[in-house]
N, C-alpha and C positions, 0 to 999 in steps of 0.2 A: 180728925186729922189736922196738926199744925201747917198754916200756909211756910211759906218759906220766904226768906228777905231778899235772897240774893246773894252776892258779892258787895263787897263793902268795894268803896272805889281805889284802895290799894290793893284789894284783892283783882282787882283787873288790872289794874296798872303790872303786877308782878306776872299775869295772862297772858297781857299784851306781851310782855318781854320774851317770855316761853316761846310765843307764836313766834314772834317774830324772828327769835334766836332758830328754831325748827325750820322755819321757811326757808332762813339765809342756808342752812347744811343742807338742806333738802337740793334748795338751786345749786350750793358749789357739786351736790352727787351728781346732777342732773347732767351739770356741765361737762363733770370729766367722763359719765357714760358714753356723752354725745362724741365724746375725742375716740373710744376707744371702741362703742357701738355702733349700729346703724340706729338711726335717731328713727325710723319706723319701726326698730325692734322694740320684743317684749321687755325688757329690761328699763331702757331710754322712754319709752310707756307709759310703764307702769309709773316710774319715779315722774312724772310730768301729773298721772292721777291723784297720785301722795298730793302733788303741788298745789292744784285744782282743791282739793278735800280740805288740804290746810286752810287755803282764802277763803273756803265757802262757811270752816269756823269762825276765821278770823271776823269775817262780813257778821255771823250769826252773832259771835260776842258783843260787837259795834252797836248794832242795835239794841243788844242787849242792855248793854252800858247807858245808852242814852234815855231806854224805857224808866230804869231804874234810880239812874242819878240827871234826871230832868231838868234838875236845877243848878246845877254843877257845872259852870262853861268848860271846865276842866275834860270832861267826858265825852265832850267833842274830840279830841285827840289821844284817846288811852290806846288805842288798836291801830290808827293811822295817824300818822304824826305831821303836826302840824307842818306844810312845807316853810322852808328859808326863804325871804326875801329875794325874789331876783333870781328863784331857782325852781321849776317842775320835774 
């Protein structure tokens, strides 16, 4: 059985953007449930689980990234980006 390489590090770079582009829809759903459900309902929930599921990829890829391209300073920031000067 061939071992496997990976993701090449614009293949997570293009990942990273999936995820995070999914995450952002996920919260704008999240939010307008919240307007129009009770935020203990099943609905407002579930989409908070989605939310949860996503970071717990998003965290899984990051180290992935880092196992992989070790050498790479670049791969410190494919899934979480680097914050702006003067800003958290």
């Amino acid at each position: 059985m061939a071992t496997r390489s990976g993701f090449a590090i614009e293949q997570h770079r293009a990942a990273g953007r999936q995820v995070q582009n999914i995450r952002k829809r996920l919260f704008d759903l999240s939010s307008d449930l919240s307007r129009y459900y009770r935020t203990k309902g099943r609905c407002y929930q579930a989409a908070l689980s989605v939310i949860q599921a996503v970071d717990s990829l998003r965290s899984q890829l990051d180290r992935q990234v880092r196992r992989e391209h070790h050498d790479d300073p670049e791969a410190d920031h494919v899934y979480y980006r680097q914050p702006i000067e003067g800003k958290r």
